[in-house]
C-alpha positions as CSV (number, residue, x, y, z in Angstrom):
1,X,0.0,0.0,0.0
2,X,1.4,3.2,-0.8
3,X,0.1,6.9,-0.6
4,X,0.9,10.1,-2.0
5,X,3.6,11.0,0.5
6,X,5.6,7.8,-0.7
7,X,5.9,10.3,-3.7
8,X,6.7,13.4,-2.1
9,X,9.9,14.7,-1.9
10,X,11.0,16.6,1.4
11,X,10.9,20.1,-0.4
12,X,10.8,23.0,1.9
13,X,7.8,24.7,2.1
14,X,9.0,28.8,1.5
15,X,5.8,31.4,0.9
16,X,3.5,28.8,2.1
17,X,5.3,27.9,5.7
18,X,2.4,28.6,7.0
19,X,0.5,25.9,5.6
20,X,2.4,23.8,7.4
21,X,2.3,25.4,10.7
22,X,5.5,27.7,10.4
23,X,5.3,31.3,10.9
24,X,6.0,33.6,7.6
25,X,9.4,33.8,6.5
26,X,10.9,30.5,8.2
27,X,10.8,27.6,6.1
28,X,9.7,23.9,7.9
29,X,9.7,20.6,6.0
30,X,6.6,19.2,5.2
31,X,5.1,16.6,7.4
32,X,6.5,12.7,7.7
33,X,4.4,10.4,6.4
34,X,3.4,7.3,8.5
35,X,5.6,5.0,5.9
36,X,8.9,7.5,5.9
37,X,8.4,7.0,10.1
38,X,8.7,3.4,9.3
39,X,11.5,3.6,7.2
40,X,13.9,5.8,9.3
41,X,12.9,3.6,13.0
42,X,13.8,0.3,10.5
43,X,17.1,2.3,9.5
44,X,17.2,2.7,13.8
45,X,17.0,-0.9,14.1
46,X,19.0,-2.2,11.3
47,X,21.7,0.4,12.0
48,X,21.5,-1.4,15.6
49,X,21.3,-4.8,14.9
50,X,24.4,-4.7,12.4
51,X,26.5,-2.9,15.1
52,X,25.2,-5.1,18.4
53,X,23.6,-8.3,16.8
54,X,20.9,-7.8,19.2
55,X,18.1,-9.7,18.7
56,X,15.6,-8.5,16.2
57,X,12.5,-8.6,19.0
58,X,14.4,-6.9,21.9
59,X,15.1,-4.5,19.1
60,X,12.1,-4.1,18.1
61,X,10.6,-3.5,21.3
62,X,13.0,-1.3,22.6
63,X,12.2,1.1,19.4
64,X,8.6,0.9,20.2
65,X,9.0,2.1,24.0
66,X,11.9,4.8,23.1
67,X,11.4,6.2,20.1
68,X,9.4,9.1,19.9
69,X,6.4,9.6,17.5
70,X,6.4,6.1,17.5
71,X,2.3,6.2,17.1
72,X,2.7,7.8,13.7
73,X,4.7,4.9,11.8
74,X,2.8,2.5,9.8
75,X,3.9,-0.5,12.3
76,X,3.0,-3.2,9.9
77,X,5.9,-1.3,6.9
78,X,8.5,-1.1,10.4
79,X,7.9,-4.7,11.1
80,X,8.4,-6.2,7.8
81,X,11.2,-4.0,6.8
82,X,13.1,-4.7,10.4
83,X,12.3,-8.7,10.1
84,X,12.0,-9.4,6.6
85,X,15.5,-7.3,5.5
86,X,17.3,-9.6,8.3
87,X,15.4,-12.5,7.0
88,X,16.5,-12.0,3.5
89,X,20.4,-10.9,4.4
90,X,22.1,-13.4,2.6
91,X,19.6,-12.8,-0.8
92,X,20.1,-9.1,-0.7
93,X,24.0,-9.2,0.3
94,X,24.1,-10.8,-3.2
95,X,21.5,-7.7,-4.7
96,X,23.9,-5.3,-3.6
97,X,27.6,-7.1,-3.1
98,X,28.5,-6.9,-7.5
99,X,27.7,-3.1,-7.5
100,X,30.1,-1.9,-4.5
101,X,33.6,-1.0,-4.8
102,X,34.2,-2.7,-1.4
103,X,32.8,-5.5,0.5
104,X,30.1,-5.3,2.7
105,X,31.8,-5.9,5.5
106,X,33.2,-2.5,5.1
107,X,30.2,-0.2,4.4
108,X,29.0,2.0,6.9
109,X,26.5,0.9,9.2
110,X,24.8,3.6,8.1
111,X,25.2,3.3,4.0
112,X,24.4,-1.0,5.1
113,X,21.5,-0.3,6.2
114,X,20.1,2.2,3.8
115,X,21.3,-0.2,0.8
116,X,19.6,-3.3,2.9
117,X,15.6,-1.1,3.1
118,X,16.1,-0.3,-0.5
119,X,17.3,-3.8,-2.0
120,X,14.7,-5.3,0.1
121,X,11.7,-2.8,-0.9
122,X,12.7,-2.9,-4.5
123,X,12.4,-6.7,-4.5
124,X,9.7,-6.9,-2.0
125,X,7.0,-4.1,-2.8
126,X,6.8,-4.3,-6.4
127,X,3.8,-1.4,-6.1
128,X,6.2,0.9,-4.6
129,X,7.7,2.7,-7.8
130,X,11.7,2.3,-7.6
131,X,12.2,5.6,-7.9
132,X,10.3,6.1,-5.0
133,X,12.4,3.6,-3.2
134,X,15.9,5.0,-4.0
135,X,14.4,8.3,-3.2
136,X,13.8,7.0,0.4
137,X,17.1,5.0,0.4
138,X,18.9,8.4,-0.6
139,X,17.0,10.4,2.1
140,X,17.5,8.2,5.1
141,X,21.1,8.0,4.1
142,X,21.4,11.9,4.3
143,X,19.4,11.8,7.1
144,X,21.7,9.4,9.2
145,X,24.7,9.1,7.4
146,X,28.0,11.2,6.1
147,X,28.2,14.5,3.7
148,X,28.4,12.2,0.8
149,X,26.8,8.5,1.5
150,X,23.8,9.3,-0.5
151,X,25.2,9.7,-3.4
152,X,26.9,6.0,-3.1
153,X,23.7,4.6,-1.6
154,X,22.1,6.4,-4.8
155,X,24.1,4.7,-7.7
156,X,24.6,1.4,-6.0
157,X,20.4,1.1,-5.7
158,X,19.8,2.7,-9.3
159,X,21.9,-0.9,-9.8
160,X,20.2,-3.4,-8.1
161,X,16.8,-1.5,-10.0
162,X,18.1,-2.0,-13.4
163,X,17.9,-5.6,-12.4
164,X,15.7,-6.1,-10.0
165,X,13.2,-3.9,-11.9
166,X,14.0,-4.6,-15.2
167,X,10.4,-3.8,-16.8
168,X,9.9,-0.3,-14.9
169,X,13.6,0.8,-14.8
170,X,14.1,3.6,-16.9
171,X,18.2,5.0,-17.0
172,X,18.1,8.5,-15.7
């Protein structure tokens, strides 16, 4: 299931602050939709479980008691992406491995983990457009991660889409 805001970019809002409850003349970022909340508490736990090898429960449930906003995530999105990317490691290890210019073992937890959500929505929610899905990889990874991750997170996703997408993936 995806909704508009799957689409939306994170844009500042300028003239129109207001609509979004800032005053006039200071810009604010549109509102987080209930899936992007999913995505960046996964990146949380993901980001955690490749540093600690905690268990993916106790993760889990310590996300759900810590993390704030935690009632505006779609839990069901969080859930699969948390279980079903550790699940799937091995498969999307070999998504991702032939497109890096090191070896996984030496990504960033941060840069990991973003790759890990993408491969695994791009494979996994085929109704998500893979634009859409980079998109997300590329803004959790600026999000969390260094000046430049994105941009390596970007072209190693646009990638695992040519393949994985084959029938919808059209070269920028």
């Amino acid at each position: 299931m995806t909704g508009p805001s799957d689409h939306s970019s994170p844009a500042k809002a300028s003239a129109g602050a207001a609509a979004y409850g800032g005053a006039a003349g200071f810009e604010r970022t549109p509102p987080k939709s209930a899936r992007r909340r999913s995505r960046e508490l996964a990146m949380q736990g993901l980001y955690q479980w490749l540093v600690s090898a905690d268990d993916a429960g106790a993760i889990e449930a310590h996300l759900y008691a810590t993390a704030p906003h935690v009632d505006k995530i779609d839990r069901e999105h969080f859930a699969e992406l948390l279980h079903g990317v550790i699940r799937e490691i091995d498969t999307l290890h070999g998504q991702i491995a032939p497109h890096l210019d090191r070896t996984v073992q030496e990504l960033s937890p941060v840069e990991h983990a973003a790759l890990l959500i993408g491969s695994f929505e791009l494979t996994s929610h085929l109704e998500i457009p893979y634009r859409v899905v980079i998109n997300e990889a590329v803004e959790l990874t600026k999000t969390f991660g260094g000046t430049d991750g994105y941009k390596f997170v970007n072209g190693v996703l646009d990638k695992v889409a040519s393949r994985a997408r084959s029938t919808e993936f059209r070269p920028r």
